[in-house]
N, C-alpha and C positions, 0 to 999 in steps of 0.2 A: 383299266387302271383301278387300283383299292386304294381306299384311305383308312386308317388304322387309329386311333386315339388311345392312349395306353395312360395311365399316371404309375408314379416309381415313389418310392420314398427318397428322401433328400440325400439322406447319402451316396445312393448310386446316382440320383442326375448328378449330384458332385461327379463323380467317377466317371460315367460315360462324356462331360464335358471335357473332365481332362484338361489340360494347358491350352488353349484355343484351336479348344472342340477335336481335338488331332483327335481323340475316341471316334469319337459320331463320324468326321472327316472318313476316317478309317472303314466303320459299317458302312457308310451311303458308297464307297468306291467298292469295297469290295462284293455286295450283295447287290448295285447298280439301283441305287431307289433316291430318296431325299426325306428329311429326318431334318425336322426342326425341334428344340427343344426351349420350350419358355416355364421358367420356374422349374416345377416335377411332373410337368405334361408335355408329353412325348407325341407327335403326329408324322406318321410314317405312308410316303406315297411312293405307290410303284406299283408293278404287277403283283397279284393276288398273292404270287409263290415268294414273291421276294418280301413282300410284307410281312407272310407268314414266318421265313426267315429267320427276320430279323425281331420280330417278336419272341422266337424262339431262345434268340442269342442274350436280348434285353432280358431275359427269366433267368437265364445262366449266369450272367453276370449278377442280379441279385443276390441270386443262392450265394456268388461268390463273395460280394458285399457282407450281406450276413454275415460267412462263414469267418470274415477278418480278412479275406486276401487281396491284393491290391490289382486292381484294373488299371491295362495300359493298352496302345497302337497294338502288341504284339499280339498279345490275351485277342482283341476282337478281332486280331486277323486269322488266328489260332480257332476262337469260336464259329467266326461267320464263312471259313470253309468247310469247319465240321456241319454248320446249318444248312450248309448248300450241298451235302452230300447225306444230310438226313443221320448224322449221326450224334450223340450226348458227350458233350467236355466235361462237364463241371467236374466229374470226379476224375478226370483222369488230371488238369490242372492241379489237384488237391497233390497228388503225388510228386511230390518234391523229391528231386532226384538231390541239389544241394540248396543250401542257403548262405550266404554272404551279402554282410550286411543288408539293404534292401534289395539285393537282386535275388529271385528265385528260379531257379534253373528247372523245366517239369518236359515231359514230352508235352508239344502241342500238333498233332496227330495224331492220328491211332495206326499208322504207320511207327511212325517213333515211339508209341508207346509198345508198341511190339518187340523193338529194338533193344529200351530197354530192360522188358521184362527177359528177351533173351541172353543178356550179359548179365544180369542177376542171377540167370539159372541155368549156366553152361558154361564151363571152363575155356572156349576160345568159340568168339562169335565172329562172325564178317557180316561188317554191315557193307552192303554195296549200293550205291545210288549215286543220282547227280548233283552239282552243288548246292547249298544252300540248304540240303536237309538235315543238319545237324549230326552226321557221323559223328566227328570228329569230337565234338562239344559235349557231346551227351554222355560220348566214353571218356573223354577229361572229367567232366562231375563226378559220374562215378566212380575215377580211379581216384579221385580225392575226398570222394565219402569215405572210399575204403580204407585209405593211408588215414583220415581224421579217427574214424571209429576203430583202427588199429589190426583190421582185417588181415590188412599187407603192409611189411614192413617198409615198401620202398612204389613206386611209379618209375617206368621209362616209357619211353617216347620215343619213338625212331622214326625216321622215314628214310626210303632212297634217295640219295645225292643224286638225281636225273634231271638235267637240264632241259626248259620248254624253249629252245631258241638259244644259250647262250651257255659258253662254256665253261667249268669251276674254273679253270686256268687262267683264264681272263677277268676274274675277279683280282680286287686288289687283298691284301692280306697274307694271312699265312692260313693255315689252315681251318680255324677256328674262325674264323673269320669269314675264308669261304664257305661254310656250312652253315654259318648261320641262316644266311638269306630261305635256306630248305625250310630247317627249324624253326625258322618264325613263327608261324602259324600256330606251332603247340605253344610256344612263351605266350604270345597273344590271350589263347582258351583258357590256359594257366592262370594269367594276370586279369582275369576277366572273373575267377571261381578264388581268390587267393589275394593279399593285399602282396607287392612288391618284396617288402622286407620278410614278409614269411616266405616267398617264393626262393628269395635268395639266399635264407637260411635252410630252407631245406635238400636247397641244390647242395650248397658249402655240406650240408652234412651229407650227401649223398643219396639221401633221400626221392630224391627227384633227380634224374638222370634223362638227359636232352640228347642224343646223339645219331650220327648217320646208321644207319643198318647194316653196312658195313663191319662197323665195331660190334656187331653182337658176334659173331662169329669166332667159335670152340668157347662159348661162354654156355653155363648152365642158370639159368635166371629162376630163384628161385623166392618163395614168401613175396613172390612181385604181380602187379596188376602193370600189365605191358599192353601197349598199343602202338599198332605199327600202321601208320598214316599214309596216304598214299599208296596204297599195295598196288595199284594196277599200274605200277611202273617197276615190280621186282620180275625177277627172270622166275622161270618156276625154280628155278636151280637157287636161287635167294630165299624162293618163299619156304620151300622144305628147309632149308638153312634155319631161318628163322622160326618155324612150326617146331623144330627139333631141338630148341631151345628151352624149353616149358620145362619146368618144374616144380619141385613141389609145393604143393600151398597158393599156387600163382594161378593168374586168369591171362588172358589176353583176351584181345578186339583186335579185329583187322578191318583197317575201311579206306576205302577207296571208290573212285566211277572210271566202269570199265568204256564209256567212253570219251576218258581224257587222257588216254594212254601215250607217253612220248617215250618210250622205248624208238629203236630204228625201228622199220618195218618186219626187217629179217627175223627180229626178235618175238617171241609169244609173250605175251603177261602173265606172271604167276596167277594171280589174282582170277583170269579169266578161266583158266586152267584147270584152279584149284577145287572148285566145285564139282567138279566130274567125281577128282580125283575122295572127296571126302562128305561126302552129301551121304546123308542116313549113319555117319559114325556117330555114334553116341555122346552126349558132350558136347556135340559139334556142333551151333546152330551158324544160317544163312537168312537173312533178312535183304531182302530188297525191299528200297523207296523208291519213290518216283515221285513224278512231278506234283503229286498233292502233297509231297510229304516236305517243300522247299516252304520254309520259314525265314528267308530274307527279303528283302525288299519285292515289291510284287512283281517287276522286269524281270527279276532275274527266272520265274515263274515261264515267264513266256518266252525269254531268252530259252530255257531248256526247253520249249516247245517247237518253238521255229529250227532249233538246231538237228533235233529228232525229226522234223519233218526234209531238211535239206541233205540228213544221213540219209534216207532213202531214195532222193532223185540222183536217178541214173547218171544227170550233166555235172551234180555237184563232186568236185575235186577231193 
């Protein structure tokens, strides 16, 4: 066991306390130590590597103090995994992908920050991993930097209308209605980078366009940043549909996790497919995440681990 004594200026033990300590709570679970804080002296017990750690993460977070940016739960679950794989956040946090009001949206991995330096600098990217890695959210901020900075005149959203257990038909409504439940998720990311009434006015203008994947089809999409959500549930026969849609002035993203596929069995996934098909085209980048690159609640971490381990036993169904 190490014992560590550290003092901080007052601002950051502000910071790293946080709302009751949910900061500190956050380092001592995620790096496995104990971190008491009295005044602006810090005492950090645990093994030699987790102490080093987490000193590591306490320096990063200063810099970020300094630098004006605000520290939260997410920040030191974002830094104390880059600590515990030996590698430096502080600037890659700096890199604001959007800003709304006090929320700031940044890759917090260097997985994700790969992601999105390849949608920055390739006309249609696929990002593919399991959940919780920020596919989806990271290509929302950036299709609405670009529609604010005037890049691209318009944003759409698609995903496939594929049901996990339960069929459109047996929903209540009319159409709009059943396709909601699909599209949620992008209104959510949306309304999460965007206040309400701007969202809704820029649908009303057309601006932002929500719709099933379906509807792209003999459509040329053009001066648009497109992201089509969900890809490991189109046919490949959908996904060239949709690949053949681009035009001019426009980006796409394509993301999905190719092991949450509910196609029938009978059926391939575009998505899985597509990389054979487009790997080394120019323009063309592929990004996998994994399981370091999930930034929701920490279960859901191990959830993607226990599941990758029960996909390879031979009894599991």
């Amino acid at each position: 066991m190490s014992q560590r004594t550290i003092e901080v200026a007052d601002s950051v033990a502000v910071e790293l306390a946080g709302e009751q300590d949910r900061v500190l709570r956050e380092l001592e679970e995620r790096l496995e130590l104990t971190i008491s804080l009295r005044g602006n002296r810090i005492v950090l017990n645990g093994d030699e590597e987790c102490v080093e750690a987490a000193v590591g993460v306490i320096d990063e977070v200063s810099g970020m103090v300094g630098r004006g940016r605000p520290v939260d739960a997410s920040t030191i679950q974002a830094l104390a995994n880059a600590a515990a794989s030996r590698q430096s956040m502080g600037t890659m946090l700096d890199d604001v992908v959007w800003r709304h009001r006090q929320r700031t949206v940044t890759a917090r991995t260097p997985g994700q920050q790969r992601y999105v330096d390849a949608m920055r600098n390739n006309t249609i990217t696929f990002g593919i991993g399991p959940a919780g890695t920020g596919k989806t959210y990271l290509a929302v901020a950036l299709a609405v930097a670009a529609l604010t900075r005037r890049e691209v005149g318009r944003i759409i959203l698609t995903r496939p209308a594929v049901e996990a257990g339960e069929r459109l038909g047996f929903l209540p409504g009319d159409l709009a209605a059943k396709v909601d439940p699909y599209l949620r998720p992008l209104f959510d990311a949306l309304h999460d980078m965007l206040d309400a009434e701007r969202v809704e006015a820029l649908v009303t203008r057309g601006q932002i366009e929500i719709a099933p994947l379906a509807f792209m089809r003999g459509r040329t999409l053009n001066d648009s940043f497109i992201i089509l959500d969900e890809a490991q549930n189109t046919t490949p026969e959908q996904m060239r549909m949709f690949l053949t849609r681009l035009g001019f002035g426009s980006r796409m993203v394509v993301t999905g996790d190719v092991t949450q596929v509910d196609l029938p069995r009978e059926r391939g996934s575009g998505l899985i497919g597509v990389k054979h098909v487009l790997e080394g085209t120019p323009d063309i980048a592929f990004v996998t995440l994994d399981r370091d690159d999930v930034v929701r609640h920490r279960l859901v971490q191990r959830i993607v681990d226990a599941y990758a381990i029960a996909d390879e036993a031979p009894e599991y169904p």
